[in-house]
C-alpha positions as CSV (number, residue, x, y, z in Angstrom):
1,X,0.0,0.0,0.0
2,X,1.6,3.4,-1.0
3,X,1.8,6.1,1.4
4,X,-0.7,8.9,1.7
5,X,2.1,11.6,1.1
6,X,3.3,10.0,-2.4
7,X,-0.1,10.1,-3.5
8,X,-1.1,13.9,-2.4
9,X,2.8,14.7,-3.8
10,X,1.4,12.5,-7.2
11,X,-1.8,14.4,-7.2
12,X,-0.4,17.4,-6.7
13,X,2.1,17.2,-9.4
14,X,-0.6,15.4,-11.9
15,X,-2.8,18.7,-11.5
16,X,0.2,21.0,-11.7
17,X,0.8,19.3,-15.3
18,X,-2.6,19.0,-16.3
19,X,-2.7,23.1,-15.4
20,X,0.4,23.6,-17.7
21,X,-1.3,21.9,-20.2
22,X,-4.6,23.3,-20.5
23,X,-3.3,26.6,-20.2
24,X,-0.9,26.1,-23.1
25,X,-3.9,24.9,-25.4
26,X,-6.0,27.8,-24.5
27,X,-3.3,30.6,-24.9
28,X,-1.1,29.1,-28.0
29,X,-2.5,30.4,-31.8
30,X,-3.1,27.1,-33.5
31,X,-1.9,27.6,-36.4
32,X,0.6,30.3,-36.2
33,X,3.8,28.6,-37.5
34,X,2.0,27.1,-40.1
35,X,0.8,30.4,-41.8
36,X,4.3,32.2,-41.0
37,X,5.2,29.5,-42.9
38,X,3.4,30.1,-45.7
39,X,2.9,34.3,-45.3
40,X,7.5,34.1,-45.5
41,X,8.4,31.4,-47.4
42,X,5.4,30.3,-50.0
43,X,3.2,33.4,-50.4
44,X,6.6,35.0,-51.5
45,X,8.3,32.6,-53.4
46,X,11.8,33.3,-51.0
47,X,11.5,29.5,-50.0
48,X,15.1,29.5,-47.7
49,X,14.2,26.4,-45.3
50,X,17.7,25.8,-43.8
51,X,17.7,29.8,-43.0
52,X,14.4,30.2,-41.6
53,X,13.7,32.0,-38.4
54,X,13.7,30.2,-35.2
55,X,9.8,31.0,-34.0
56,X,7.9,29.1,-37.5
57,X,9.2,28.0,-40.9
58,X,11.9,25.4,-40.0
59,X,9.6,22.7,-40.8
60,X,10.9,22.0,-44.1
61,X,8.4,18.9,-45.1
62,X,5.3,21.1,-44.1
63,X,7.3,24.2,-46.4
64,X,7.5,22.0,-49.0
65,X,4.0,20.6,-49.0
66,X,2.8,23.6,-48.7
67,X,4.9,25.2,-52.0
68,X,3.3,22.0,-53.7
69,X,-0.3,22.7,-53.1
70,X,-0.5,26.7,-53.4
């Protein structure tokens, strides 16, 4: 039988996690790197993928794909 302190400390860390999470979901644009993506690299033709910004456009499949289909 497992001690009441390792399961308040479990709970407690279980909530703290599933906070983090919800909050994350609710405050992060869902598709924000995706249309960077597109706005820099596609929409302009200037399709650099190894010399993309940090923040959205290093995802060179999803550049690609996206080149493809616009």
């Amino acid at each position: 039988m497992r001690h009441p302190r390792e399961r308040l400390l479990f709970t407690i860390g279980a909530a703290v996690v599933f906070l983090y999470i919800f909050l994350r979901a609710l405050l992060v644009p869902i598709i924000h790197d995706e249309a960077r993506t597109f706005q820099v690299f596609v929409a302009t033709g200037d399709f650099l993928p190894f010399h993309a910004a940090w923040d959205a456009g290093n995802h060179v499949l999803a550049t690609v794909l996206a080149q493809v289909s616009y």
